[in-house]
N, C-alpha and C positions, 0 to 999 in steps of 0.2 A: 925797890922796883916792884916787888911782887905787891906790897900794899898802895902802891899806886895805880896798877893794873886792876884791882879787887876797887878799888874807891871809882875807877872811870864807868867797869861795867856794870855800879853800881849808880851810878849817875845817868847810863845811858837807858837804864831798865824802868829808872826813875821817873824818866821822862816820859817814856813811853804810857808809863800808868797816868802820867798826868796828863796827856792829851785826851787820853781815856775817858778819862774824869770830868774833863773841861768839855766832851764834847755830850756826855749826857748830862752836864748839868748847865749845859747852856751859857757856860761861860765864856763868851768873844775873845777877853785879854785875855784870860789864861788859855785857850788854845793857838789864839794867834801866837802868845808868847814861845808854843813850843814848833814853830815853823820856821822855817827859813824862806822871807818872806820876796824870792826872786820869781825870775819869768821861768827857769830852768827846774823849780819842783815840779815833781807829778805823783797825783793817785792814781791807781790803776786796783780794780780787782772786780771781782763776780760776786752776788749773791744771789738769795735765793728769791728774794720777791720780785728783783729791778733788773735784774741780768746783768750787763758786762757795765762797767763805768768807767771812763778815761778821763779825767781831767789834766790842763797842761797849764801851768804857771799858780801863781800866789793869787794873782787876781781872780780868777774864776776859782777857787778851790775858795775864796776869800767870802767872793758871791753867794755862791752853793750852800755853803754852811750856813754863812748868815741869815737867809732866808730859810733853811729849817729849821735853825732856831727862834725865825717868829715864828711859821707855822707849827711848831711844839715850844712851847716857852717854858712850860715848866721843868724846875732843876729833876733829875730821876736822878736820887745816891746807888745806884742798882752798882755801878759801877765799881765798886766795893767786892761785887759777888764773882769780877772775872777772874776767872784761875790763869795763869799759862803753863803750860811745860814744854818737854824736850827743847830747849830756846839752847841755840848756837848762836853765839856773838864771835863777832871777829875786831880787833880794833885797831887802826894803823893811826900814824903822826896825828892826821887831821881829820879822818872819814871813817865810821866803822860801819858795819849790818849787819843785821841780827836776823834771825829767822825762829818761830815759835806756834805752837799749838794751842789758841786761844778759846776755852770752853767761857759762854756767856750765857745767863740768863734769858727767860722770856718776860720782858718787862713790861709791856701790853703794850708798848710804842711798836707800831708796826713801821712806822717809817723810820727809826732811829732804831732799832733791834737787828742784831744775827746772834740768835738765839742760838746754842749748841756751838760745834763745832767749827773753827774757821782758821785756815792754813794761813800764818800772817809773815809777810816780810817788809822790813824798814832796813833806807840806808840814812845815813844821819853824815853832815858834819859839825865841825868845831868850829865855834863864830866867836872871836874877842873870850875864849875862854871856856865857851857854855857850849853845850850840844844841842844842835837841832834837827830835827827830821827833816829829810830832801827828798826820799821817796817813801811812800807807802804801800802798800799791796796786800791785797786780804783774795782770797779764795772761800767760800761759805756755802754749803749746802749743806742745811739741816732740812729736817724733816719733822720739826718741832711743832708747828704750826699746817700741818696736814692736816686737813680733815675728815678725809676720803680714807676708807680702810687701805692699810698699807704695812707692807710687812719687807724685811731686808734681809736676801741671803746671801752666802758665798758661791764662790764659783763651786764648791762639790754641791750645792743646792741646798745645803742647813739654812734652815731660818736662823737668823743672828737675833730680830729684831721684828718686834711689832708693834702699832701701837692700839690704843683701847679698842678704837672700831673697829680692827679687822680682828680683836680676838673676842666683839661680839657676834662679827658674821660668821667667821668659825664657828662658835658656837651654836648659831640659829642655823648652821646648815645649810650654807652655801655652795657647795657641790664642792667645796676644798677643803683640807686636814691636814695638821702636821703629825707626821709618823715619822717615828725613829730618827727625827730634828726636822726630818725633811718635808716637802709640800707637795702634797700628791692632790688629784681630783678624786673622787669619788666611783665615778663613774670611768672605766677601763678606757674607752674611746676616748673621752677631755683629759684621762691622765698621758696618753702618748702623747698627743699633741702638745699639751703644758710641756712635758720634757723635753719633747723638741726644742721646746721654743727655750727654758731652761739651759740646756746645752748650746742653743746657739750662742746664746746671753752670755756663757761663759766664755766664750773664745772672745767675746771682744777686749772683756777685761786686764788680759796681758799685753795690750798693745802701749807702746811706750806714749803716742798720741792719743790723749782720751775721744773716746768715741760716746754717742750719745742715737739712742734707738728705742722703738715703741712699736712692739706687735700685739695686737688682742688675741685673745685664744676662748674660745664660744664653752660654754659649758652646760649642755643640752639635757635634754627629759628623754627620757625612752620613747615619746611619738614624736622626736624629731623637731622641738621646738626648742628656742633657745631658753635657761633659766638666769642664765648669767653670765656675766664678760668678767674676764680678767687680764691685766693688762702687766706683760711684761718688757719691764724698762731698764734700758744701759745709759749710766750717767754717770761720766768719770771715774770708770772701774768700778759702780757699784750697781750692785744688781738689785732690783724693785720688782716686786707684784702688788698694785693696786688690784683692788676687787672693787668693782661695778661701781667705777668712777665717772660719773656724769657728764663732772664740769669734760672730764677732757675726749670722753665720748662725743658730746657737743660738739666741741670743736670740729672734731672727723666727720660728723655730721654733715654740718655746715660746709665743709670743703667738699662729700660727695654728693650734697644737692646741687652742688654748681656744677660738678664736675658731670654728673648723670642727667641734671636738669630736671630735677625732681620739683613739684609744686611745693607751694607751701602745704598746702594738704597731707601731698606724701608725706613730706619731713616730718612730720606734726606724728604722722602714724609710723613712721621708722622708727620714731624717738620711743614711742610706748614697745615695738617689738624690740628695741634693743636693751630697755628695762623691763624685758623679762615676761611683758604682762598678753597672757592668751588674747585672741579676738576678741572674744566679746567683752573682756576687760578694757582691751583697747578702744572697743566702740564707746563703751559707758564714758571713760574719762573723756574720749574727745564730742560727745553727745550725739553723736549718729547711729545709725543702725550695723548691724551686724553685716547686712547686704552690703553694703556702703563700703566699709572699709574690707570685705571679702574682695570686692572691685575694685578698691586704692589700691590691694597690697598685687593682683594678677597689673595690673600697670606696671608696676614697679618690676616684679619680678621681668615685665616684658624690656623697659627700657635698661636695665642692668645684666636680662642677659643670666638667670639662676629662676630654676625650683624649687627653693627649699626655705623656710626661713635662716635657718643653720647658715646658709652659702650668703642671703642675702644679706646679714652681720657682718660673716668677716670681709665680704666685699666692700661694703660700708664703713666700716672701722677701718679697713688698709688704707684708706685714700687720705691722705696729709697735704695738708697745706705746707707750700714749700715756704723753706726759713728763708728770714731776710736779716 
């Protein structure tokens, strides 16, 4: 009995690597082989580049694939390089599932990759004999593929985790530093405020439903101008600090020129004060005068309602586009 229990989960783990296998190297039969090909499978899970995916039956799960394997056709053996651990398997008569922590490769496929870390579960049955998958489920967010300086701590505030760029901005002196593990700003007034914001980040992480949240915190020069943004994010119990991330500054951007009614003009010169760059830097890069944009930015300050560029930032940055 007991070698027949050790030969099934040895079959069912089997399979699992060969779906694996079959799905970065582009192989049709052999992944179709390892489906159970009714109306009643389903994928389901989240990554990081595509967000939530649900597909329902063999047919479309059939579609899906097949067409990303034309659009990437070439075999990738990377597959080789996934590790798994802590894997719970359960196996009854006909149906078993398994639950497991999947570490993969960055293999430069961006649409066929989740690189790093990925929470996976399969339930499988027993068809004439052989096992097959009937549901799949993966959970994936790495940070592999970040571009944007970005660092990961815990809830007492230790940096766990950084990667190149933000321990070049560190070092070029960005108004932030890791002391005694943890991440302070430089300057007394951007350090209260980061801890704030720090601490709040940490109450959301013990919440049994994951929560997911993004506030900037300004990190200013002694005459009151902004130098830099850092951005503190809760995503599924894990706490982020981006430093003077663009892309998603943009975004905010873009939602409080609608929301303000800002010109394009404005926007154009929000976007230079929110990287950081004085007036007359701002004039140079957008080609006008110094007068000119002294004039854009007294509008601004008039239709949002603040004095300060400091205020003008986080008013800017707070405004979100609501999710859909």
């Amino acid at each position: 009995m007991f070698d027949e229990r050790v030969s099934e989960q040895q079959a069912i783990l089997r399979l699992i690597d060969e779906e694996t296998r079959a799905f970065w190297n582009k192989d049709w039969e052999a992944f179709r082989a390892c489906w159970v090909e009714e109306p009643g499978i389903r994928r389901a899970g989240w990554w990081s580049l595509g967000g939530i995916t649900w597909v329902e039956g063999w047919d479309e799960l059939a579609g899906r694939v097949r067409q990303r394997f034309r659009d990437n056709p070439e075999p990738n053996p990377s597959a080789a390089e996934v590790r798994r651990e802590n894997v719970n398997l359960r196996i009854g008569a006909d149906m078993a599932w398994v639950t497991f922590d999947q570490h993969a490769p960055d293999t430069g496929e961006p649409e066929m990759d989740m690189p790093g870390l990925s929470r996976e579960t399969r339930v499988l049955e027993k068809r004439d004999g052989e096992w097959k998958l009937a549901y799949m489920c993966y959970l994936h967010r790495s940070v592999a593929r970040v571009a944007a300086p970005l660092l990961q701590l815990d809830a007492t505030g230790a940096v766990t985790w950084r990667n190149a760029a933000a321990t070049r901005e560190l070092t070029r002196g960005c108004g932030l530093q890791v002391r005694a593990h943890g991440l302070r700003a430089t300057r007394r007034a951007d350090d209260a405020r980061l801890q704030r914001a720090l601490r709040w980040a940490a109450t959301l992480t013990g919440d049994m439903d994951a929560r997911r949240a993004v506030v900037p915190v300004t990190l200013e020069t002694e005459d009151g101008t902004v130098a830099n943004v850092c951005w503190v994010m809760v995503d599924s119990g894990v706490i982020s600090v981006g430093i003077n991330d663009r892309t998603l500054a943009g975004l905010r951007l873009e939602a409080a020129a609608l929301v303000f009614g800002l010109s394009p003009a404005q926007l154009r010169l929000a976007e230079r004060i929110v990287a950081g760059d004085e007036l007359p830097a701002a004039a140079a890069a957008l080609g006008v005068g110094v007068t000119t944009v002294r004039t854009q930015l007294q509008r601004i300050f008039d239709k949002i309602g603040v004095r300060s560029q400091p205020s003008l930032v986080r008013v800017l940055l707070s405004i979100a586009a609501p999710a859909v």
